[in-house]
N, C-alpha and C positions, 0 to 999 in steps of 0.2 A: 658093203660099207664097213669102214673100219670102226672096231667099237670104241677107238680113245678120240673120236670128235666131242669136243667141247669138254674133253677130261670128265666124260661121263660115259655109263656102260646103258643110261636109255635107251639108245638109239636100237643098239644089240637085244638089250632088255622085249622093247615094244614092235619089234621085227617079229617076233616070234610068237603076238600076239593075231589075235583075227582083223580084220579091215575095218572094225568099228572102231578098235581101241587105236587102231595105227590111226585112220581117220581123225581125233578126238586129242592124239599126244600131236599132229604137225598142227592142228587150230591154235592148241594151246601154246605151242611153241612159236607160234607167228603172233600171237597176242601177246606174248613174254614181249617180243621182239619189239612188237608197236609201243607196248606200255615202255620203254625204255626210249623212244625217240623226244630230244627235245626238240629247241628250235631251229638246231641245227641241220639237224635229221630231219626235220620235216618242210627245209627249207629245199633242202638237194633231192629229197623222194618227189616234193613240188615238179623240182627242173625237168626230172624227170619223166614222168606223168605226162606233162606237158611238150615236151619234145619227144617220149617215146625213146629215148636213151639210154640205156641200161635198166638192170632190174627195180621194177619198183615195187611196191606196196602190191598194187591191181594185179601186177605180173602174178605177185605170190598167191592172189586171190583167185587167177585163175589155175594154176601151179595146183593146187589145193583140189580145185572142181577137176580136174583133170586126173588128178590121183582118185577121184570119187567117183568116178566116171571107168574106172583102167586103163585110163592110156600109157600112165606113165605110174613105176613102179614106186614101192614105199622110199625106198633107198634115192632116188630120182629127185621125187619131190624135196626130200631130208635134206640133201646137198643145195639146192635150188635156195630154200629159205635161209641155210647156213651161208651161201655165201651172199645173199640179199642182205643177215647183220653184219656179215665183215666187211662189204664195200658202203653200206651207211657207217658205220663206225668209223674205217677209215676216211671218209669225205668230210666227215662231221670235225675230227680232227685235223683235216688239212687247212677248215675251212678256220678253225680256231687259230693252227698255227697262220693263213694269213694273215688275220685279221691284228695277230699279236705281234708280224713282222712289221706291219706297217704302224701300226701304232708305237713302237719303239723307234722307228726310221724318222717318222714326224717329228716324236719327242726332241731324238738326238738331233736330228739338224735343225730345230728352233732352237734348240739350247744352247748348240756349239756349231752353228755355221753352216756352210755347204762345203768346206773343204773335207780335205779326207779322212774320213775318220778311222783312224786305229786300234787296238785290240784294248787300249788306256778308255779311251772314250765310250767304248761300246760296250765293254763291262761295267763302268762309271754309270754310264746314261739309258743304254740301252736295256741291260739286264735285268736292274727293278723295275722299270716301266713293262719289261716282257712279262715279269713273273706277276705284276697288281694287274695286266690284263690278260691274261691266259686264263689264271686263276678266275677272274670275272667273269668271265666269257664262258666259262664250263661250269662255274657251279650258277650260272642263271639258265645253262641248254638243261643242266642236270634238275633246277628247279621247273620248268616245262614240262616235265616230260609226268608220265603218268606213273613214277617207281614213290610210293611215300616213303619221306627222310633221304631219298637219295645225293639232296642237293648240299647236306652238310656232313659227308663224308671226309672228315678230318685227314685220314691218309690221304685221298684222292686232290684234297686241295692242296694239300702240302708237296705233291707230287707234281703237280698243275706247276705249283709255283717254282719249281725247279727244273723242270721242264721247260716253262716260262720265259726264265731267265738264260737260261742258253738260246732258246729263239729270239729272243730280245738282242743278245749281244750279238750272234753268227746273223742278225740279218739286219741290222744298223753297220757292221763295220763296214769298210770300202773292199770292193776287188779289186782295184787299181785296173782295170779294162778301160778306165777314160786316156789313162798311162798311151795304149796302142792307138788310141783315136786321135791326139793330139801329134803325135810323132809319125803317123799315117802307116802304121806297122799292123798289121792285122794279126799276124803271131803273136802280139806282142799284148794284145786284149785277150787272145785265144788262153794263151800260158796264163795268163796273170788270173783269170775266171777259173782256171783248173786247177791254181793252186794254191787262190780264197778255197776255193770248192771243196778240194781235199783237205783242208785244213776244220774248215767249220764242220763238213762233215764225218770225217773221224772223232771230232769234239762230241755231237751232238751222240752220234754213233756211241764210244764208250760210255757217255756220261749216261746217254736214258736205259743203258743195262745195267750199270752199277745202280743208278737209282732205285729198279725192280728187284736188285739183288739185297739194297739195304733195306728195303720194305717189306723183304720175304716173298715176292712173286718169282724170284728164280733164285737157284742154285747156282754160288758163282764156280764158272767154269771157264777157267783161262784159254780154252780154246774158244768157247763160244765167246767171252768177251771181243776174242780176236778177229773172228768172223764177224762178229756185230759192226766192228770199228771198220773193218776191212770195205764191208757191202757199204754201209752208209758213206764210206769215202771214196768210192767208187762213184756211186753213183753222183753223190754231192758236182764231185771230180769233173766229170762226164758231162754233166749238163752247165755245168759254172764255164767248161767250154764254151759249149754251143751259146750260151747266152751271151758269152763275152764276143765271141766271134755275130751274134746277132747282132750288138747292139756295136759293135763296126760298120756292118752294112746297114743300119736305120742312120746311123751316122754321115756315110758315104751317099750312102740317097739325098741327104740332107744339104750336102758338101759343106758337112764341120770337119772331116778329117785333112788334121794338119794344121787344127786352127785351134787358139785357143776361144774357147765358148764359154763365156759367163754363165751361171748359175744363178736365177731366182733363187728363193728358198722354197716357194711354191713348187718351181720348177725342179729343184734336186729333190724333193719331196716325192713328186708324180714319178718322177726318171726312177729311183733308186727304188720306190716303192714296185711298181712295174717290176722292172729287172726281178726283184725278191720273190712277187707272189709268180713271174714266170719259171723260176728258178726252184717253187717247190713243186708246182702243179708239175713240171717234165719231172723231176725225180719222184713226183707219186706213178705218172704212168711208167716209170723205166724201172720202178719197183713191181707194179703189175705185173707186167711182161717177164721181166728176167728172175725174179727172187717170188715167184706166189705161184 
């Protein structure tokens, strides 16, 4: 195992110790891990549990008796626990960024309509409404959780709310994909989703590096900015396709294509909110898969 996980030389450090102390630093380091989940985290380790789904909590616990036992070596188990905190970490996060897309999607089409909303509007309307509920939503998982003082972490909220407000605006504006539905062009949802897609996600991309970088968690570095903007707009890209080109064929199922189709505001609400939370959940598995 490499000694720069988690930007610490323990792992290296307690390898080299006997099987009680290695035993006694992965407990402690899975109790680290627990005393850090809020509600979020223990809503997705829940799902988990219960469908047997990826790693959970039990996994780790038997992960643990297993290394206690020798079946599986110290380095084994180490990996096993570290990537049980970065797939709750990252869930807990996705699960905020939904939560803060659709609540900004609600806002903005009560406030201004069901028509289309554009980059005016969705920084107008969408933006502070992202960043007063991103910001809420993490420092009440961050109050949950068992870390004292973690939940008023001044940088972290400040960061929440900047954060916030770019998923607030990138997931309020329109893709213009209703554009192919109506005109009965399926390229034409296809393109228009790929090139919201790439847009919001190069946005969101450079902005949450620069933001690590004004707060001192990285070193700016004009290549990696570039890569940052690059991946996230890819991916954004790539699945702002596919969903556009989805929501042609639920369309087509439908037989709205070609047709103009009224809008509740309930109903642009449910439709655009959909679309959003589908649009993050494939770019976190297309994140998985290709860039982890």
């Amino acid at each position: 195992m490499a000694c720069s996980i988690n930007n610490t030389n323990s792992y290296c450090n307690v390898n080299k110790t006997g099987n009680s102390q290695q035993s006694l630093f992965l407990s402690q380091r899975f109790a680290e891990i627990e005393d850090k989940q809020g509600f979020l985290g223990n809503i997705w380790n829940g799902i988990k549990e219960i469908t047997n789904l990826g790693q959970s909590a039990s996994d780790c616990e038997s992960m643990l008796e297993k290394f206690n036992s020798g079946e599986v070596s110290f380095e084994e188990a180490a990996r096993y626990i570290d990537s049980f905190e970065n797939k709750q970490e990252n869930m807990s996060g996705l699960l905020s960024n939904i939560l803060t897309g659709v609540g900004a999607i609600a806002t903005t089409i009560l406030t201004a309509g069901t028509g289309s909303i554009g980059w005016g509007l969705a920084l107008l309307k969408g933006a502070p409404v992202g960043a007063l509920l991103k910001t809420s939503i993490n420092l009440l998982d961050r109050s949950t959780n068992d870390v004292s003082g973690d939940e008023f972490d001044f940088k972290q909220i400040t960061k929440d709310a900047i954060s916030g407000a770019m998923t607030g605006a990138t997931s309020a504006v329109s893709s213009g994909v209703g554009l192919g539905i109506k005109t009965g062009k399926i390229g034409t949802s296809i393109l228009n989703g790929a090139k919201c897609g790439l847009v919001c996600g190069a946005a969101s991309g450079a902005g949450s590096y620069m933001t690590d970088v004004a707060f001192g968690d990285e070193d700016f570095s004009g290549t990696k900015l570039i890569s940052n903007t690059a991946t996230s707009a890819f991916v954004s890209g790539t699945v702002g396709a596919v969903v556009g080109g989805g929501m042609y064929g639920i369309a087509d199922i439908a037989g709205n294509v070609g047709k103009e189709v009224s809008k509740t505001t309930a109903r642009a609400i449910v439709s655009d909110s959909t679309s959003s939370t589908t649009r993050k959940l494939l770019g976190q598995a297309e994140r998985n898969v290709f860039f982890s």
